[in-house]
ZADOMI-226606 format. One record per atom (N, C-alpha, C): residue in three letters; chain; atom name; x, z, y. Coordinates in Angstrom, 3 decimals. Layout:
BEGIN
<r aa="ALA" ch="A" at="CA" c1="X" c3="Z" c2="Y"/>
...
end
This chain:
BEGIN
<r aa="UNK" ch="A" at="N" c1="164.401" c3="159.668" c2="115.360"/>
<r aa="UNK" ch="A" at="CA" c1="163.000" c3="159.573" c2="115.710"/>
<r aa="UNK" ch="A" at="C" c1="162.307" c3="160.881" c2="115.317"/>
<r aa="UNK" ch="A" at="N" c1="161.662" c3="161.577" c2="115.968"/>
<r aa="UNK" ch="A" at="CA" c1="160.914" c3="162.487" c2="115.862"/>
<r aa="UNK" ch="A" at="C" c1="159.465" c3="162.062" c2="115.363"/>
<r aa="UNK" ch="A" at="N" c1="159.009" c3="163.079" c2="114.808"/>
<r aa="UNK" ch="A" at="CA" c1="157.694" c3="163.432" c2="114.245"/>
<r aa="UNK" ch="A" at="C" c1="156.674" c3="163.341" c2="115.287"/>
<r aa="UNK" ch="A" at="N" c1="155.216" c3="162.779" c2="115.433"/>
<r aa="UNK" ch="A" at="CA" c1="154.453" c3="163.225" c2="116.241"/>
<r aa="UNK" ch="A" at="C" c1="154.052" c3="164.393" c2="115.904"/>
<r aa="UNK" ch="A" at="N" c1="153.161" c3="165.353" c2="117.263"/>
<r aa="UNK" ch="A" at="CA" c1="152.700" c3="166.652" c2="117.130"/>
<r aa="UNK" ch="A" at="C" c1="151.783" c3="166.327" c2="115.898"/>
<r aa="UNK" ch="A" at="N" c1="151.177" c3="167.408" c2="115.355"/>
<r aa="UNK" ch="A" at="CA" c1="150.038" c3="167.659" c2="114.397"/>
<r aa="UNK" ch="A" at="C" c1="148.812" c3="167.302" c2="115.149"/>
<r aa="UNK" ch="A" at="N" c1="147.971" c3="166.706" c2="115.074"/>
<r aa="UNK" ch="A" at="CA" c1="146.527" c3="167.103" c2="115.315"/>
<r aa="UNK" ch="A" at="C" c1="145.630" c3="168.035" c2="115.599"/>
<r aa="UNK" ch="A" at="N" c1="146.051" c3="168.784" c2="114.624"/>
<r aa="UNK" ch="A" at="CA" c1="145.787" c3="170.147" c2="113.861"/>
<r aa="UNK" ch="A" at="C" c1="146.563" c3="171.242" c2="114.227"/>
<r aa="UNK" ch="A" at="N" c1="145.815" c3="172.149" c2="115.106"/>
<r aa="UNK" ch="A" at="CA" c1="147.124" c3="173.480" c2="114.968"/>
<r aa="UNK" ch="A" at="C" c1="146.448" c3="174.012" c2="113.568"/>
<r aa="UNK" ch="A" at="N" c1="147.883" c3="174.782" c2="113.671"/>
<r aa="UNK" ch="A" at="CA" c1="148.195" c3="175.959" c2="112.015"/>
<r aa="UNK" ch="A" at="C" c1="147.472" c3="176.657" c2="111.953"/>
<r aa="UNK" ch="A" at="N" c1="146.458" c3="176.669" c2="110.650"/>
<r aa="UNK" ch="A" at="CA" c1="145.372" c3="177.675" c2="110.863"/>
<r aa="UNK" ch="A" at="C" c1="146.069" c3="179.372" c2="110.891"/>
<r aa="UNK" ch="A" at="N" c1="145.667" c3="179.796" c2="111.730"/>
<r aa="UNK" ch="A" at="CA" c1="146.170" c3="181.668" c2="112.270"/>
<r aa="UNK" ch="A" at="C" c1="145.640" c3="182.739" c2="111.272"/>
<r aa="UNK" ch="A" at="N" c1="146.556" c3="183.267" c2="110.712"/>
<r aa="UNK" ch="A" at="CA" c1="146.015" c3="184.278" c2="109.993"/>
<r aa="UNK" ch="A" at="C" c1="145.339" c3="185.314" c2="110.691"/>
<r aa="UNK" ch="A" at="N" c1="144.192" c3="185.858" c2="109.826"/>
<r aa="UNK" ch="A" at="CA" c1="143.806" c3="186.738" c2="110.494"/>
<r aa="UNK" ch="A" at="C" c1="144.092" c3="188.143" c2="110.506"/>
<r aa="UNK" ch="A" at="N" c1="143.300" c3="188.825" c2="110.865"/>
<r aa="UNK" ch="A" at="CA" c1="144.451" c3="190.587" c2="111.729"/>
<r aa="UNK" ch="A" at="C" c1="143.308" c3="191.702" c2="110.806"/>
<r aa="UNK" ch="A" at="N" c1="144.404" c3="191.717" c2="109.998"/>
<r aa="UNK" ch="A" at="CA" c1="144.496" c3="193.079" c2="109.362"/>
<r aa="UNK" ch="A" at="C" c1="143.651" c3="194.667" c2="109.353"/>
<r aa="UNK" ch="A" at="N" c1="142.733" c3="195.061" c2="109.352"/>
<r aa="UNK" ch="A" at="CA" c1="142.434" c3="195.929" c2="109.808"/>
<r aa="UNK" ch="A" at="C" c1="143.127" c3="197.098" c2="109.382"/>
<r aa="UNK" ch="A" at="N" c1="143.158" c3="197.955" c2="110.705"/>
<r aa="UNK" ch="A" at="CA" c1="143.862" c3="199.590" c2="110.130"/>
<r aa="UNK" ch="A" at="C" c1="143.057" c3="200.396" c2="108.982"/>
<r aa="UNK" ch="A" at="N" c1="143.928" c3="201.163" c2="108.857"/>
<r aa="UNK" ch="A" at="CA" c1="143.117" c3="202.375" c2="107.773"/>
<r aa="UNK" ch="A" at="C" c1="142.336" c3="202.897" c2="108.363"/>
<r aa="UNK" ch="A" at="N" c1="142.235" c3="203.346" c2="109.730"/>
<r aa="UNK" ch="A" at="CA" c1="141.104" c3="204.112" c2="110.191"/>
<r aa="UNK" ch="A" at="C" c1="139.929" c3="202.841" c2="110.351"/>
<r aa="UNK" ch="A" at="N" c1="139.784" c3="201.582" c2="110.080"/>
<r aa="UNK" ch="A" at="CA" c1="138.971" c3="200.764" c2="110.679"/>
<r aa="UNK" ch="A" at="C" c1="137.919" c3="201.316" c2="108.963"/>
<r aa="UNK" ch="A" at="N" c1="138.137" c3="201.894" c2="108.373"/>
<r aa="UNK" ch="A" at="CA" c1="137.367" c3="202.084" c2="107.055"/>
<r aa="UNK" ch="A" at="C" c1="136.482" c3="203.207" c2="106.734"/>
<r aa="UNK" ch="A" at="N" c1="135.728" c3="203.365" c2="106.836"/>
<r aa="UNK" ch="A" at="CA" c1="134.546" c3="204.595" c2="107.110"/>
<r aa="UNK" ch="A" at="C" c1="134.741" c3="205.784" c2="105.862"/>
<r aa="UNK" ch="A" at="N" c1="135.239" c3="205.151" c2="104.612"/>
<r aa="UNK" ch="A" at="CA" c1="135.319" c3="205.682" c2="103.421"/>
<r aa="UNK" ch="A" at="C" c1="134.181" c3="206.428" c2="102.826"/>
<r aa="UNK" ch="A" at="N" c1="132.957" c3="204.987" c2="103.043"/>
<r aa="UNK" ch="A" at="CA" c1="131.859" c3="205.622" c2="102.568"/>
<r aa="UNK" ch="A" at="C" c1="131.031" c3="204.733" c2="101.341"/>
<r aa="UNK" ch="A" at="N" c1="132.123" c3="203.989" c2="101.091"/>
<r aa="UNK" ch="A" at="CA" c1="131.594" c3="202.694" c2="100.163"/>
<r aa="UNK" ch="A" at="C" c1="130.903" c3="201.426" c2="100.582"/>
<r aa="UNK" ch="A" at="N" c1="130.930" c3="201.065" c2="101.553"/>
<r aa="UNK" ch="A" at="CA" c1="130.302" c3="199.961" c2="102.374"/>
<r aa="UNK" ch="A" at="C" c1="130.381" c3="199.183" c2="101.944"/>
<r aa="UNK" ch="A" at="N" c1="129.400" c3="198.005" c2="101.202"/>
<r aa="UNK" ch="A" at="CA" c1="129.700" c3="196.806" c2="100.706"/>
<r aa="UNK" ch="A" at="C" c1="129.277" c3="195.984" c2="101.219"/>
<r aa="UNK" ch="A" at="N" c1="130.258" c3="194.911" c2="101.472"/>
<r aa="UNK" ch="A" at="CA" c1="131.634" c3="194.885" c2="101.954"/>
<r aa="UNK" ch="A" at="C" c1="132.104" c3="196.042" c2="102.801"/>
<r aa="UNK" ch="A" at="N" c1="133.773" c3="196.101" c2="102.338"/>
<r aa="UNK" ch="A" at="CA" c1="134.539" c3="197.140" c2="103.122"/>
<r aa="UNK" ch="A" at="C" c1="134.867" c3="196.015" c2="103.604"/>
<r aa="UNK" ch="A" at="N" c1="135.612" c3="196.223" c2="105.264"/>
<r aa="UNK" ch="A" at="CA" c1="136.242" c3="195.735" c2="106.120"/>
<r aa="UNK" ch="A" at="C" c1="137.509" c3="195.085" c2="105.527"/>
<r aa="UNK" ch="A" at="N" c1="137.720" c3="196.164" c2="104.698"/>
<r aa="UNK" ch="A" at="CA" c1="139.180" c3="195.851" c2="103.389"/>
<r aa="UNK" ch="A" at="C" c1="138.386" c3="194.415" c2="102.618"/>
<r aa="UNK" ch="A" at="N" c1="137.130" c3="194.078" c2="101.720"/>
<r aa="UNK" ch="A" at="CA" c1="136.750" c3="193.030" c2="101.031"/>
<r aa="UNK" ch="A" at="C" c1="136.665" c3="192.138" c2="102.087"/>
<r aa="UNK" ch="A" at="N" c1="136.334" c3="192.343" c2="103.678"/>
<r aa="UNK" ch="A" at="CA" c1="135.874" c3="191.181" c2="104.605"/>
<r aa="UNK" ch="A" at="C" c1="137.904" c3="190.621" c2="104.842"/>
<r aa="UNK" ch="A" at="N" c1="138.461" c3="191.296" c2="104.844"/>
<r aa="UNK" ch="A" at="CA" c1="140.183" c3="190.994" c2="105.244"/>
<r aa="UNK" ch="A" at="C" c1="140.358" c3="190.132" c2="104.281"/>
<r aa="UNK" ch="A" at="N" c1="140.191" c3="190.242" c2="102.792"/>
<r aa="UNK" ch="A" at="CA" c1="140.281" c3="189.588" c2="101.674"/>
<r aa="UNK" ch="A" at="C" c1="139.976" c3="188.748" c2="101.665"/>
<r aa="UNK" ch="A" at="N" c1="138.823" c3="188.532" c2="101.876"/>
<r aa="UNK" ch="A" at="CA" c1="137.975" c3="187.296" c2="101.559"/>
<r aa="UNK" ch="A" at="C" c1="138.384" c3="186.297" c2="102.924"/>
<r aa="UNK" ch="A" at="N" c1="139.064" c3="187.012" c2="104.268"/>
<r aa="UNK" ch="A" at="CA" c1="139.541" c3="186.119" c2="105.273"/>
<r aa="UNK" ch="A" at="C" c1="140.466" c3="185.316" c2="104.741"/>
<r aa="UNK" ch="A" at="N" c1="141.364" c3="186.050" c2="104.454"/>
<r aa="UNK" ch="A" at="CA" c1="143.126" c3="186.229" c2="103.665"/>
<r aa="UNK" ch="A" at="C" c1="142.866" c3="184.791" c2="102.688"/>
<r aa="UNK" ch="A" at="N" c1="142.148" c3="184.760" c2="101.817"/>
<r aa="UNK" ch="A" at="CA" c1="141.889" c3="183.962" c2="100.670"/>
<r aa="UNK" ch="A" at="C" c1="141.661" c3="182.571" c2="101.518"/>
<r aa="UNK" ch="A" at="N" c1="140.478" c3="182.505" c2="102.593"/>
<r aa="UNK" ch="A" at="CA" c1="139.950" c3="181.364" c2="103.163"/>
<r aa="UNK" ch="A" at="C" c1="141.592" c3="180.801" c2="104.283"/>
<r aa="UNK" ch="A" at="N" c1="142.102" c3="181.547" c2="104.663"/>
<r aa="UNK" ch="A" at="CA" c1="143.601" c3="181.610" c2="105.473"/>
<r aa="UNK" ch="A" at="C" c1="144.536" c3="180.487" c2="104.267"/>
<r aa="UNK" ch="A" at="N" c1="144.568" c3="181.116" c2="103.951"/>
<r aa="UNK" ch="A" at="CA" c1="146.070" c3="180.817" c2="102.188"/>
<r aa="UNK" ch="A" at="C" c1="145.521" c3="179.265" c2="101.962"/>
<r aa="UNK" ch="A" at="N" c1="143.599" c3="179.173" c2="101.854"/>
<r aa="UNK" ch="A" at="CA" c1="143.570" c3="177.578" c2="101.479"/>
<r aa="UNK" ch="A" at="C" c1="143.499" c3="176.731" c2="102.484"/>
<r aa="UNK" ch="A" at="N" c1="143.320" c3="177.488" c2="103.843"/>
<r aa="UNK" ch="A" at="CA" c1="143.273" c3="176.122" c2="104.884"/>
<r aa="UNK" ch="A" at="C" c1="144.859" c3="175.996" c2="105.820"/>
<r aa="UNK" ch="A" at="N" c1="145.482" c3="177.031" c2="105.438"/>
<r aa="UNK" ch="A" at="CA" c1="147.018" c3="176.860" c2="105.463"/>
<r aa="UNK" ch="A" at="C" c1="147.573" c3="175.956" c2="104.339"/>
<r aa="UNK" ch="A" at="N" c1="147.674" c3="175.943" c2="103.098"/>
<r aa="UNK" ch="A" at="CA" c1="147.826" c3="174.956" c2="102.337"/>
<r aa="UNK" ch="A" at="C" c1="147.006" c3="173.610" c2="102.512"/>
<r aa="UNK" ch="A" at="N" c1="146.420" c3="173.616" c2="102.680"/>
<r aa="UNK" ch="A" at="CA" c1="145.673" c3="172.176" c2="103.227"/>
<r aa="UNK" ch="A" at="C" c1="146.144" c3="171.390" c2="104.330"/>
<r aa="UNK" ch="A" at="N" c1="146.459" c3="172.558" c2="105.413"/>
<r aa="UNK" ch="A" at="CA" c1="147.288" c3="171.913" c2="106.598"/>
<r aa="UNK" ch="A" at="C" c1="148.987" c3="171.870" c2="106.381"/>
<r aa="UNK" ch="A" at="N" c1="149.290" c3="172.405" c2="105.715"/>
<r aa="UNK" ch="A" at="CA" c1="151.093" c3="171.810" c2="105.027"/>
<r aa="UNK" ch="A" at="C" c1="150.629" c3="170.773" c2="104.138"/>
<r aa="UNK" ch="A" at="N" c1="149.911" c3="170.599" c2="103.660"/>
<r aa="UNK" ch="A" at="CA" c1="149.985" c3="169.115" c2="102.691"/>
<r aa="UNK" ch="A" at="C" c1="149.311" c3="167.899" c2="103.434"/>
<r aa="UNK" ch="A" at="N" c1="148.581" c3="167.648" c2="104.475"/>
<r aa="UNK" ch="A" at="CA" c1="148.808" c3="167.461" c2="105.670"/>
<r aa="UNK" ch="A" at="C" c1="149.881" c3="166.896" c2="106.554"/>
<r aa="UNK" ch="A" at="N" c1="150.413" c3="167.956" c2="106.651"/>
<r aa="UNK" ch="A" at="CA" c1="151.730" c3="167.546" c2="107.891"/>
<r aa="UNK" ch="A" at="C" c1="152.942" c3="167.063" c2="106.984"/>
<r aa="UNK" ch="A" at="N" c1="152.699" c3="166.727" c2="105.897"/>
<r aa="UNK" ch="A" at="CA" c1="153.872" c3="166.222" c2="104.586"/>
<r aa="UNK" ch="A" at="C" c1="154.036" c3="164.962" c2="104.621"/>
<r aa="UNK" ch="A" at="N" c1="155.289" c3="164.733" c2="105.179"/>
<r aa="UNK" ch="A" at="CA" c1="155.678" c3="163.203" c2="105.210"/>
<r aa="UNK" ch="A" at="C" c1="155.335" c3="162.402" c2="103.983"/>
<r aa="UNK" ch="A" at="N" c1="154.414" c3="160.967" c2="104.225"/>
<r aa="UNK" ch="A" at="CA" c1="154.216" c3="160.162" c2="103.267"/>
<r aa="UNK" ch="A" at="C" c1="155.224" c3="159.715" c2="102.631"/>
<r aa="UNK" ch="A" at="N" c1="155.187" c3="159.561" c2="100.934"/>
<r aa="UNK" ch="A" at="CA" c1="156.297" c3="159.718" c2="100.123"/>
<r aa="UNK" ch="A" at="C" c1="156.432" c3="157.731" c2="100.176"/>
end
């Protein structure tokens, strides 16, 4: 017996910005703190959706 699909697609990480995307003028937020702070919100709604799709024990 197979699994039904998820509900939920996998939340998508988001895209990286290049080195040139950075002005190197101190911008607060750098594009670099906005990636971070994506990255961070990514990691907990990816863990949320694997504990989620975790077969009831």
């Amino acid at each position: 017996m197979t699994s039904p699909a998820p509900t939920t697609p996998r939340p998508e990480p988001p895209v990286a910005p290049d080195l040139d995307d950075c002005c190197r003028s101190g911008c607060v937020p750098c594009v670099f703190d906005l990636y971070e702070d994506a990255l961070a919100r990514y990691e907990a709604a990816l863990a949320a959706w694997e504990a989620a799709q975790a077969p009831p024990n």
